[in-house]
py3Dmol code that shows the C-alpha trace and the ligand (Angstrom):
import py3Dmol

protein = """\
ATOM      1  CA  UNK A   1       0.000   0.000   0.000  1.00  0.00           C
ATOM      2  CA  UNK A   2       0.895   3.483  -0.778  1.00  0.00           C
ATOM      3  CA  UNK A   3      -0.525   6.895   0.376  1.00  0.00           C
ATOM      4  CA  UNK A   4      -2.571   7.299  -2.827  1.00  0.00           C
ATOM      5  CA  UNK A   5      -3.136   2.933  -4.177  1.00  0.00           C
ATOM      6  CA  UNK A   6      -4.075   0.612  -1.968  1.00  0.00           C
ATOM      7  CA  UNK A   7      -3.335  -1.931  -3.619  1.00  0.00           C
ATOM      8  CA  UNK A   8      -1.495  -4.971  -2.044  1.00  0.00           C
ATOM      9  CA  UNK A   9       2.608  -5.690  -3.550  1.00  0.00           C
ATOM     10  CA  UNK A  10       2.270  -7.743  -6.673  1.00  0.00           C
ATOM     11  CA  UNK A  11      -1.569  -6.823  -6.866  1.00  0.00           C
ATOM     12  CA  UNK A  12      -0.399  -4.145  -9.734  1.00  0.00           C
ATOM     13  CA  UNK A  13       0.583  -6.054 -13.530  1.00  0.00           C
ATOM     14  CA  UNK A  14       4.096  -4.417 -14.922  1.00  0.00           C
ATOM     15  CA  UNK A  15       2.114  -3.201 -17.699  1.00  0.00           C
ATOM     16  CA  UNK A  16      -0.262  -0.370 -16.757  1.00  0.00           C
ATOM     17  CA  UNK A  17      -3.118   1.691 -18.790  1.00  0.00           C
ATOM     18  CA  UNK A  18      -3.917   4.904 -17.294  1.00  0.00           C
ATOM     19  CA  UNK A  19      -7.026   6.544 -18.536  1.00  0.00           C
ATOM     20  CA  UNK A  20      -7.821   9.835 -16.611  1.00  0.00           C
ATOM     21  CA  UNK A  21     -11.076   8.937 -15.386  1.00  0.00           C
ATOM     22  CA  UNK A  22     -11.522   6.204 -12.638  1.00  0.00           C
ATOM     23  CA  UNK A  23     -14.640   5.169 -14.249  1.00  0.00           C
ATOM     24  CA  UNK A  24     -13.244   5.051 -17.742  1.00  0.00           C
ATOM     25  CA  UNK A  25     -11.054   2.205 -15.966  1.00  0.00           C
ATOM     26  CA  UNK A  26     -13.833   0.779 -14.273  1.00  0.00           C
ATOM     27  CA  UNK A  27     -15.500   0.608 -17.813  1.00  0.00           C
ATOM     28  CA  UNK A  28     -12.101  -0.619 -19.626  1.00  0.00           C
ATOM     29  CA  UNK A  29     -11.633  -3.335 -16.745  1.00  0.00           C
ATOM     30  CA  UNK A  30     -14.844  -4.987 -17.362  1.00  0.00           C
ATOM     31  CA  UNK A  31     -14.927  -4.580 -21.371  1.00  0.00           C
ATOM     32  CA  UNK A  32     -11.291  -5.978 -22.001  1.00  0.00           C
ATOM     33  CA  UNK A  33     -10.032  -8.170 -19.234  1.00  0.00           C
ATOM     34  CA  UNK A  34     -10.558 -11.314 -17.678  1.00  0.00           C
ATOM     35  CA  UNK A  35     -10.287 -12.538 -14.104  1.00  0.00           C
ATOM     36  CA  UNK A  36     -10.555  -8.917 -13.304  1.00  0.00           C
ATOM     37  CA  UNK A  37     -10.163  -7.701  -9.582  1.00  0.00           C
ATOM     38  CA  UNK A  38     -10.418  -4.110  -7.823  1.00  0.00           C
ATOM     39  CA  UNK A  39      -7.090  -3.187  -6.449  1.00  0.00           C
ATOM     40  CA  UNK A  40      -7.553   0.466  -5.383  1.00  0.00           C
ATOM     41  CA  UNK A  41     -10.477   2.580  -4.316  1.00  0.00           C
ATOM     42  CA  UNK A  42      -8.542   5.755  -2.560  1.00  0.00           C
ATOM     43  CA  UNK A  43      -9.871   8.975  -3.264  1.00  0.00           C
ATOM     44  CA  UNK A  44     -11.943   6.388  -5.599  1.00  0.00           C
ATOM     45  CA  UNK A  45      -9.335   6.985  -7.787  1.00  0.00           C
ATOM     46  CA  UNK A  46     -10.217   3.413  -9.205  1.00  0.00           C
ATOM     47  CA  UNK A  47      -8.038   0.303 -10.397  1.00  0.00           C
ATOM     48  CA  UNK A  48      -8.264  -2.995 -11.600  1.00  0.00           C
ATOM     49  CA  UNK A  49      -5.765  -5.993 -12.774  1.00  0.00           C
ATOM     50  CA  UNK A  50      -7.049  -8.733 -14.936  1.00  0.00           C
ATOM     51  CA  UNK A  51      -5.104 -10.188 -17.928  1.00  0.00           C
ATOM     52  CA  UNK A  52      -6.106  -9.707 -21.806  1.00  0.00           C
ATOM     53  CA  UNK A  53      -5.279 -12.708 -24.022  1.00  0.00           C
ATOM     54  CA  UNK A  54      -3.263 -14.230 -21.142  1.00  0.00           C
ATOM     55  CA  UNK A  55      -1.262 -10.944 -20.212  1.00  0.00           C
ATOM     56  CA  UNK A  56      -1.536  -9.456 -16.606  1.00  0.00           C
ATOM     57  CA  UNK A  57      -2.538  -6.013 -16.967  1.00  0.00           C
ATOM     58  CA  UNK A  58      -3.665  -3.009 -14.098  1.00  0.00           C
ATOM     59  CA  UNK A  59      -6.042  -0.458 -15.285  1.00  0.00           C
ATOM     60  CA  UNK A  60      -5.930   3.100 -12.813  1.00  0.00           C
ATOM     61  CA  UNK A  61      -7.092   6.291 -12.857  1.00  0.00           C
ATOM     62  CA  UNK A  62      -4.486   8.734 -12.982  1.00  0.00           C
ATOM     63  CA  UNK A  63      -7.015  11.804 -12.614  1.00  0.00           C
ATOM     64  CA  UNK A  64      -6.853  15.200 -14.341  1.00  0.00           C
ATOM     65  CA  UNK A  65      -3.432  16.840 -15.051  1.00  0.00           C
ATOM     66  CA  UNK A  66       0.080  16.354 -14.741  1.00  0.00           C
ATOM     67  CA  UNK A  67      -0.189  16.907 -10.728  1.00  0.00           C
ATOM     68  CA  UNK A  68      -2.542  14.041 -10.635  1.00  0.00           C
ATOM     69  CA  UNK A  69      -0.617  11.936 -12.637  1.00  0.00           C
ATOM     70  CA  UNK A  70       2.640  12.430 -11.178  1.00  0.00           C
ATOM     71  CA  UNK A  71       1.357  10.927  -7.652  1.00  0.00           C
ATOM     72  CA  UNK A  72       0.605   7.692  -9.199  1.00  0.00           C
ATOM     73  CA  UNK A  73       3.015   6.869 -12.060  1.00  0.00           C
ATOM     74  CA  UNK A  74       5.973   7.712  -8.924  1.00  0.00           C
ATOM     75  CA  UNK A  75       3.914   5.084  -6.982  1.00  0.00           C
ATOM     76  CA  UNK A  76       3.362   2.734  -9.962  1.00  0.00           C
ATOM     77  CA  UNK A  77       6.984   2.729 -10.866  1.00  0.00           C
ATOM     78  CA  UNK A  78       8.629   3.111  -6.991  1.00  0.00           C
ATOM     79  CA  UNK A  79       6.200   1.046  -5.159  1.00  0.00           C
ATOM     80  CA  UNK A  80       4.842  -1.612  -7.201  1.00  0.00           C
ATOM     81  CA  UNK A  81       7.398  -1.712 -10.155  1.00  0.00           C
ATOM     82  CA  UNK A  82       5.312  -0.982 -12.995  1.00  0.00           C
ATOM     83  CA  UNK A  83       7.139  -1.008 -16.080  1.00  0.00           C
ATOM     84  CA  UNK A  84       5.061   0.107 -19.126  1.00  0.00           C
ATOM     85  CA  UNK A  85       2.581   2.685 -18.121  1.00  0.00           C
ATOM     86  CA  UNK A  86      -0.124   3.883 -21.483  1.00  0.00           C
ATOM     87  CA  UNK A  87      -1.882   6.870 -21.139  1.00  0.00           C
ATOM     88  CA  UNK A  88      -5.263   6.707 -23.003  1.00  0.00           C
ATOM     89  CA  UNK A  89      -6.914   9.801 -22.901  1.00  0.00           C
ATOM     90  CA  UNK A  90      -8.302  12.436 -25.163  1.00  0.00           C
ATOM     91  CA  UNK A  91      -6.907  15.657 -26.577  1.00  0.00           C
ATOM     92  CA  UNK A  92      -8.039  19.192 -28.484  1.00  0.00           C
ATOM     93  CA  UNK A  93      -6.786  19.066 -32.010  1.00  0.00           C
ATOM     94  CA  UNK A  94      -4.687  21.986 -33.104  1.00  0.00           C
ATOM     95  CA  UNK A  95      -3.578  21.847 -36.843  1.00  0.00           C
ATOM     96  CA  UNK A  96      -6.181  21.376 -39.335  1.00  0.00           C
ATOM     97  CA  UNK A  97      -5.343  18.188 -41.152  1.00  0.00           C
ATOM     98  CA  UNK A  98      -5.882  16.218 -37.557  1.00  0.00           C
ATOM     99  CA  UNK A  99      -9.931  15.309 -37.515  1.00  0.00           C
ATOM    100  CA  UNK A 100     -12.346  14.875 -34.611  1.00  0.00           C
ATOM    101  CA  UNK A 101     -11.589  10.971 -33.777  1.00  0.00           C
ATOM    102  CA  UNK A 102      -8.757  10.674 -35.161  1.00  0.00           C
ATOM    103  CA  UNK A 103      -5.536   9.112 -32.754  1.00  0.00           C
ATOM    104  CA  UNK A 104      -2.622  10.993 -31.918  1.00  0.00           C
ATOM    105  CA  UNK A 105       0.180   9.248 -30.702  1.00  0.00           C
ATOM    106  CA  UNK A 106       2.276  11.670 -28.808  1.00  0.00           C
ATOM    107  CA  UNK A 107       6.181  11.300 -29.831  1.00  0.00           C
ATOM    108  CA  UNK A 108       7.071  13.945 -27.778  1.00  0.00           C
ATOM    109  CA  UNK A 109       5.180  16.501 -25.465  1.00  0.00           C
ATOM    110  CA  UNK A 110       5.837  20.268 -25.113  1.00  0.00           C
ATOM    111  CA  UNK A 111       4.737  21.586 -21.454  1.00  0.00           C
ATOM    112  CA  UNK A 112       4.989  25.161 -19.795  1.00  0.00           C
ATOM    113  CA  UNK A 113       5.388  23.855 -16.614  1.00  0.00           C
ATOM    114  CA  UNK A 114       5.010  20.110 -15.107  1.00  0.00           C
ATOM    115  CA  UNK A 115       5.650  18.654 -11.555  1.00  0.00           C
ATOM    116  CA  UNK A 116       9.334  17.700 -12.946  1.00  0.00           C
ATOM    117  CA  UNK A 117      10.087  21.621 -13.399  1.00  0.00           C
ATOM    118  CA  UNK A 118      12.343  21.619 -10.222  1.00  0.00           C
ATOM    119  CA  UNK A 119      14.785  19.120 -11.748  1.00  0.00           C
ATOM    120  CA  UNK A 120      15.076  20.782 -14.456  1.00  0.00           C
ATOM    121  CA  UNK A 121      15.146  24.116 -13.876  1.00  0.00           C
ATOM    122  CA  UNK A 122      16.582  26.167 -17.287  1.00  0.00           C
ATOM    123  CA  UNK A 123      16.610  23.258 -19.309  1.00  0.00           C
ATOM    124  CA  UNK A 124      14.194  22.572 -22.082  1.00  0.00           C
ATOM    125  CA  UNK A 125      13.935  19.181 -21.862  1.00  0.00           C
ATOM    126  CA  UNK A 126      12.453  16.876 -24.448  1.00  0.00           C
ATOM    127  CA  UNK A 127      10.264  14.174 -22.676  1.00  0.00           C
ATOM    128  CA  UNK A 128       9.694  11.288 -25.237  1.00  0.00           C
ATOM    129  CA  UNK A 129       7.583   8.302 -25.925  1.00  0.00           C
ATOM    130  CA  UNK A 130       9.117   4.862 -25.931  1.00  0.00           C
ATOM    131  CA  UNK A 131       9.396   3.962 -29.848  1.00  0.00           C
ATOM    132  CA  UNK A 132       8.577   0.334 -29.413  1.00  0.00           C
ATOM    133  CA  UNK A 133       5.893   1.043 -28.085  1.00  0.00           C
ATOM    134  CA  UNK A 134       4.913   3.916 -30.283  1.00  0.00           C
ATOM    135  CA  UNK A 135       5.122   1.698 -33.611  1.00  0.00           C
ATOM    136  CA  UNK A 136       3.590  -1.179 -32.555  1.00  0.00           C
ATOM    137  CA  UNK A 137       0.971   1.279 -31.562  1.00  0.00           C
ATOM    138  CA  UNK A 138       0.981   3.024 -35.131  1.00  0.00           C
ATOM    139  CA  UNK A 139       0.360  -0.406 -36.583  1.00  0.00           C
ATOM    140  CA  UNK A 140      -2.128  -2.015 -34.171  1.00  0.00           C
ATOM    141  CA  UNK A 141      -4.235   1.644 -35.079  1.00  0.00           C
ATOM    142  CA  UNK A 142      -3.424   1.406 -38.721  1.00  0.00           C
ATOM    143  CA  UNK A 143      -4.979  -2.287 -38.462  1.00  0.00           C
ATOM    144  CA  UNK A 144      -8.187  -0.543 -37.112  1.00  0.00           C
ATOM    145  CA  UNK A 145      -8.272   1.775 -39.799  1.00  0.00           C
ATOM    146  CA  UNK A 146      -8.015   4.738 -37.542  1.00  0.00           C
ATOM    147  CA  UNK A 147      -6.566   7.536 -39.254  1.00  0.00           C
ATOM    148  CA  UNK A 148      -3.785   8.190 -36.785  1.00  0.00           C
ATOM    149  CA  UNK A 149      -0.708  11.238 -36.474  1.00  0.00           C
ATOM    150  CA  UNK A 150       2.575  10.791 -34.689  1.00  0.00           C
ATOM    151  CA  UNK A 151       4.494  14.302 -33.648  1.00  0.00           C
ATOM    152  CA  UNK A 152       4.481  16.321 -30.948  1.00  0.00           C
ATOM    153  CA  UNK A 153       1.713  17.286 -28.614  1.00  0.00           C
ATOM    154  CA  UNK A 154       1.178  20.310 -26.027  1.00  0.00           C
ATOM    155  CA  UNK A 155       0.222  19.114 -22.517  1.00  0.00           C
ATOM    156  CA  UNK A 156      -1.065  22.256 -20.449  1.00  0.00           C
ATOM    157  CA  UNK A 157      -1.647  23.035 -17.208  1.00  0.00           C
ATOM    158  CA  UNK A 158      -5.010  24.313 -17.113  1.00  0.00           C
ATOM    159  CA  UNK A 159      -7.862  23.172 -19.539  1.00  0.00           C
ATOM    160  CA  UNK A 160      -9.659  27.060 -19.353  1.00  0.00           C
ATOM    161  CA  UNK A 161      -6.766  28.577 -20.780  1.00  0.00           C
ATOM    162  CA  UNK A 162      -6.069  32.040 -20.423  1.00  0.00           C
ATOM    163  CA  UNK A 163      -3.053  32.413 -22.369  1.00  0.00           C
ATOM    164  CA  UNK A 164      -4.553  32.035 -26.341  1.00  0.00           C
ATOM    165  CA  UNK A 165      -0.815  33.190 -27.564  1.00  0.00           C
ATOM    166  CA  UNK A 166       0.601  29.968 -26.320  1.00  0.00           C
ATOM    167  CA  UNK A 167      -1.921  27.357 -28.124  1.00  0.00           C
ATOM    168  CA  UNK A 168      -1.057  29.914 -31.449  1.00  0.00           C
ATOM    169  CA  UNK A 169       2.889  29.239 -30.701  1.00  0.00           C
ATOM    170  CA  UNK A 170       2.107  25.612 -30.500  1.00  0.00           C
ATOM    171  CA  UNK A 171      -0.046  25.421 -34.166  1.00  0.00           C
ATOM    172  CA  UNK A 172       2.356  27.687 -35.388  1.00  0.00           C
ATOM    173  CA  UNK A 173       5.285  25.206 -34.200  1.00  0.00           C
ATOM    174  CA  UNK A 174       3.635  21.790 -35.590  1.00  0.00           C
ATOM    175  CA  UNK A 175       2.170  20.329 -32.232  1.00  0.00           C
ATOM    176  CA  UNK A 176      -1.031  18.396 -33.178  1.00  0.00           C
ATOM    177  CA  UNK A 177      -2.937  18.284 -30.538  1.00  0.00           C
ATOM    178  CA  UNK A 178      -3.063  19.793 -26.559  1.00  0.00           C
ATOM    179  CA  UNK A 179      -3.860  17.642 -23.282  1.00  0.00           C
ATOM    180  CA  UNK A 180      -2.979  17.488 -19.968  1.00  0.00           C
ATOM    181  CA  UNK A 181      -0.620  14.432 -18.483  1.00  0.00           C
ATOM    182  CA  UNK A 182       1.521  13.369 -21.444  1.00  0.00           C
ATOM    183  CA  UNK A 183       4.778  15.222 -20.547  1.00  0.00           C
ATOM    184  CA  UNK A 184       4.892  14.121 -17.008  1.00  0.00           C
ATOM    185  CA  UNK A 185       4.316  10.819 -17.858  1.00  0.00           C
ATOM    186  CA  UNK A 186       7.217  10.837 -20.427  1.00  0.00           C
ATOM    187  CA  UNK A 187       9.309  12.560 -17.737  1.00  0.00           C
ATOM    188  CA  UNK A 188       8.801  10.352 -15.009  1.00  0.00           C
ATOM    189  CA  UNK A 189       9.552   7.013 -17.414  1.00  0.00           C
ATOM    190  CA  UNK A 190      12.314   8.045 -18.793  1.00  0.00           C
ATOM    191  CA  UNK A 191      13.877   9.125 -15.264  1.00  0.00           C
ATOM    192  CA  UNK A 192      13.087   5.711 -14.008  1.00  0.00           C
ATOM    193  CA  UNK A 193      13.759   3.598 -17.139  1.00  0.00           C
ATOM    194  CA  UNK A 194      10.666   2.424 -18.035  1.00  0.00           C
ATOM    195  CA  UNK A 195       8.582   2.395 -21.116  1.00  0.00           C
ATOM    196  CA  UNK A 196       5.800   5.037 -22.096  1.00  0.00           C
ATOM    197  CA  UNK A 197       3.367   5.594 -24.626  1.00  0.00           C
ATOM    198  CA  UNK A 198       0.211   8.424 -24.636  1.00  0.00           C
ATOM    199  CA  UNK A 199      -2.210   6.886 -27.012  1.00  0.00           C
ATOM    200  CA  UNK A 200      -5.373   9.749 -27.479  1.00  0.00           C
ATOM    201  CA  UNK A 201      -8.583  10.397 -29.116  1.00  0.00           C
ATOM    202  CA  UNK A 202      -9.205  13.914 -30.582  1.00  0.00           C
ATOM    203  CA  UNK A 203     -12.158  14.296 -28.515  1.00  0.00           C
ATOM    204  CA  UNK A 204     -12.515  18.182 -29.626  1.00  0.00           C
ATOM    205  CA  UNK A 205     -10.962  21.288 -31.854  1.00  0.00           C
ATOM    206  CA  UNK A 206      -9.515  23.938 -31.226  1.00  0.00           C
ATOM    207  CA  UNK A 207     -10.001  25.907 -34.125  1.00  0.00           C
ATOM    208  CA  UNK A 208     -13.398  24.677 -36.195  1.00  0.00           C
ATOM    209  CA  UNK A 209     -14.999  24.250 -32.229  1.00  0.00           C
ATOM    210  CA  UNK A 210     -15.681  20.780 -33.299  1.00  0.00           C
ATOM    211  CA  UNK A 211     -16.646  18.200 -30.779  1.00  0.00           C
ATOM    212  CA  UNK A 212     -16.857  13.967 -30.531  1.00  0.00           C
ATOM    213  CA  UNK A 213     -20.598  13.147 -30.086  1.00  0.00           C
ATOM    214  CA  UNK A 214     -20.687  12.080 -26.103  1.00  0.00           C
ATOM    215  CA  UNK A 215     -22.579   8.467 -27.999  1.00  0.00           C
ATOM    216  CA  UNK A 216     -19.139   7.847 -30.115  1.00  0.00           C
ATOM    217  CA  UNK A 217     -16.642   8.516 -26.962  1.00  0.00           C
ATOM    218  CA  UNK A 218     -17.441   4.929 -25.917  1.00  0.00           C
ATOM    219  CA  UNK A 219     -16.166   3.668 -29.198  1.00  0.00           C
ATOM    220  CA  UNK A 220     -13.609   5.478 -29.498  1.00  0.00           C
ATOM    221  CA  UNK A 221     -11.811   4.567 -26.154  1.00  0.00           C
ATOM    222  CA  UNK A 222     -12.852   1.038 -26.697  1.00  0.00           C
ATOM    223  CA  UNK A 223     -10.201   1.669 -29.814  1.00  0.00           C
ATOM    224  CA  UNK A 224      -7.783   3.238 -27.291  1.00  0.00           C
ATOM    225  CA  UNK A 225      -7.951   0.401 -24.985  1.00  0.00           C
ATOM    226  CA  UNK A 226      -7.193  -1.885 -27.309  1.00  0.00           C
ATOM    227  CA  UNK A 227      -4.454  -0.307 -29.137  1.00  0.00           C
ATOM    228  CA  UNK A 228      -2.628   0.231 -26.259  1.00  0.00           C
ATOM    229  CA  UNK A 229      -3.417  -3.443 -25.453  1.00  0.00           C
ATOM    230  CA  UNK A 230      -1.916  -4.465 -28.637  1.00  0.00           C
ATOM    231  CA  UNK A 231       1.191  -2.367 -28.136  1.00  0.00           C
ATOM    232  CA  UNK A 232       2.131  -3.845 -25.101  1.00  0.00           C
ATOM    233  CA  UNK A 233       2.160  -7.457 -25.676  1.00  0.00           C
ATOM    234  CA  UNK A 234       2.198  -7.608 -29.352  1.00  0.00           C
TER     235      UNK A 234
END
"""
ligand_1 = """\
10
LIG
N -7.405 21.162 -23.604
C -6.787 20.446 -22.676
N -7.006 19.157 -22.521
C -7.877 18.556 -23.344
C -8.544 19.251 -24.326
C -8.295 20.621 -24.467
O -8.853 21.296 -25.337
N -9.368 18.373 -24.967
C -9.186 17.183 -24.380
N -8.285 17.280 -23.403
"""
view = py3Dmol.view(width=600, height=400)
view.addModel(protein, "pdb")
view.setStyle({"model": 0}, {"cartoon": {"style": "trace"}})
view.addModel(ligand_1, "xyz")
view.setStyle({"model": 1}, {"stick": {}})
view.zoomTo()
view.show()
């Protein structure tokens, strides 16, 4: 047990997905996996391990923003040794050949300002996606016939943004889409030597205002679940 999962030692699989929402896990859980078992309920921040197609796998919340997510990928990875850790979330396109639906997998993620900032201080670092990961993830979407981008990504610190200039530095600089957890995620795996991947939906858009009908979001993190899946064990 740690301060934020309760989870018992070797109740967490090496291989963890990490949607935002505890009850998008609840939901993945009980779609994808077998055998499946609730390992944490604090804050009801909610997880579950099962296995998919014979692989042990933990499904947990990791909340809203990189705060959030920093508390439980350090605990993941320190505490209960997790060793590939897939965010599936969703994200606001920003240039306008990425659609509503479409999957963005995030090879790299600009941030203003993530839980990590301390380390690094005046350096601009570069937190990056695991490639292995990342390709068998471009393939296991190109299988689905998802049309699917790979670049760089924006993840903010505050969803009502203030600061317009910024997202316009971003579009301007080739970043396709903006979300909220990708960078720290990155930072964190790559300081501990483990594998990382941000898989995401383009659930809205920036700049034509679109949105993803709330009766396709299902489907489309059904998609997320299982690409991720698929570039874990594949
Ligand atoms: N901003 C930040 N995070 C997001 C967005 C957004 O527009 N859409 C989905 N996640």
């Amino acid at each position: 047990m740690t301060i934020h999962i309760g989870a018992n030692p070797g109740d967490i699989a090496e291989t963890v997905l990490l949607p935002g929402d505890p009850y998008r896990a609840k939901w993945a859980a009980e779609t994808f996996l077998e055998d499946v078992k609730l390992v944490n309920e604090v804050r009801g921040m909610l997880g579950f391990t099962g296995t998919w197609n014979g692989h042990r796998v933990t499904i947990q919340g990791s909340g809203m923003g990189m705060p959030s997510l920093s508390i439980y990928v350090n605990e993941l990875i320190k505490d209960y040794d997790a060793k590939t850790l897939i965010r599936i979330g969703s994200c606001g396109g920003m240039q306008p050949q990425v659609g509503i639906r479409d999957v963005i997998l995030a090879s790299t993620s600009s941030t203003i300002s993530t839980p990590s900032i301390g380390i690094f201080k005046e350096l601009n670092f570069a937190p990056s996606a695991d490639f292995g990961l990342l390709h068998k993830a471009f393939h296991a979407a190109e299988k689905k016939g998802i049309t699917t981008h790979v670049g760089g990504i924006y993840s903010a610190d505050v969803f009502y943004d203030e600061r317009p200039d910024l997202n316009e530095q971003m579009t301007r600089h080739g970043i396709l889409a903006v979300e909220m957890e990708a960078a720290e995620l990155y930072n964190l795996a790559l300081r501990y030597n483990r594998r990382a991947l941000a898989v995401l939906t383009v659930s809205d858009h920036l700049q034509t205002g679109e949105a993803l009908p709330s009766e396709d979001r299902e489907k489309s993190f059904g998609d997320m679940v299982e690409i991720a899946l698929e570039a874990a064990f594949s």
